[in-house]
Steps between C-alpha positions, in 0.01 A plus 500: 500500500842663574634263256237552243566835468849525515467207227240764303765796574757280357275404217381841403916568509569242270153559259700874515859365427308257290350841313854666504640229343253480224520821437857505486502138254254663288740829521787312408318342250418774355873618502566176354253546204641813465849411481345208273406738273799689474709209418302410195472858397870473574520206291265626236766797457866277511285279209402821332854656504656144408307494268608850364840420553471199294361699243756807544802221473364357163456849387863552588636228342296555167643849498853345604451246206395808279820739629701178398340420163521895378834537654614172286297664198695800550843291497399334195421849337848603609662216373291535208608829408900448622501217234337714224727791613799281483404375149424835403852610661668187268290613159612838550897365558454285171379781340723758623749214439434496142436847437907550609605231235260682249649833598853347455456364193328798363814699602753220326287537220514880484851474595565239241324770216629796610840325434350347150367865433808708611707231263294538234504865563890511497462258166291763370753776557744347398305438162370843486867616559658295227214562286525865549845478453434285125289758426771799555708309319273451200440877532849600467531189222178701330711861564794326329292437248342791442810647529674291274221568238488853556889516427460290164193709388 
């Protein structure tokens, strides 16, 4: 009987470590369910945020891709207008290029008839003077005359 109930005494202990035990598995389970969870929230966020990440790189290299294609657009442009410029720049040489020979000539050919006019002008004089000088003479021939008839009438 001794026996029996230090065998019940020691099987009432172990029905209460027994209890403690289950209690503590279902405890830890618990924990365990717990921590479970948290790992596939855990993992529900890192897929979320990969995801966004994925989504945030593409975005970035779209806009990269756009920077790129606008900044080579704007090259172009430059370029564009440097060439036009440039052309312009060489029209307006020609131009001011010809406009000098124009301008030269035009002064060779003033040059060339202010000399024709001042010779001609000289010629002129020269004319007028000898003329003018015929004509005194013919005067004074016609004052002879007169003379000359006024003495014989």
């Amino acid at each position: 009987q001794e026996e029996k109930k230090q065998l019940t005494l020691k099987v009432e202990e172990l029905e209460r470590k027994l209890e403690t035990t289950s209690a503590q598995n279902i405890e830890f389970l618990q924990v365990i369910a717990k921590r479970e969870e948290s790992i596939h929230q855990c993992q529900l966020r890192l897929e979320e945020k990969t995801r966004e990440c994925s989504s945030l790189a593409r975005q970035l290299e779209m806009a990269i891709e756009d920077a790129k294609k606008q900044v080579e657009q704007t090259r172009e442009r430059a370029m564009s207008r440097e060439r036009a410029a440039q052309s312009k720049l060489l029209d307006l040489e020609t131009q001011l290029s010809r406009t000098k020979t124009e301008l030269n000539q035009l002064r060779r050919s003033r040059d060339d008839a202010e000399r024709r006019f001042e010779s001609r002008l000289q010629d002129l004089k020269d004319r007028l003077e000898q003329s003018e000088s015929t004509n005194r003479s013919m005067q004074n021939y016609v004052h002879f005359l007169k003379s000359s008839y006024d003495n014989v009438f």
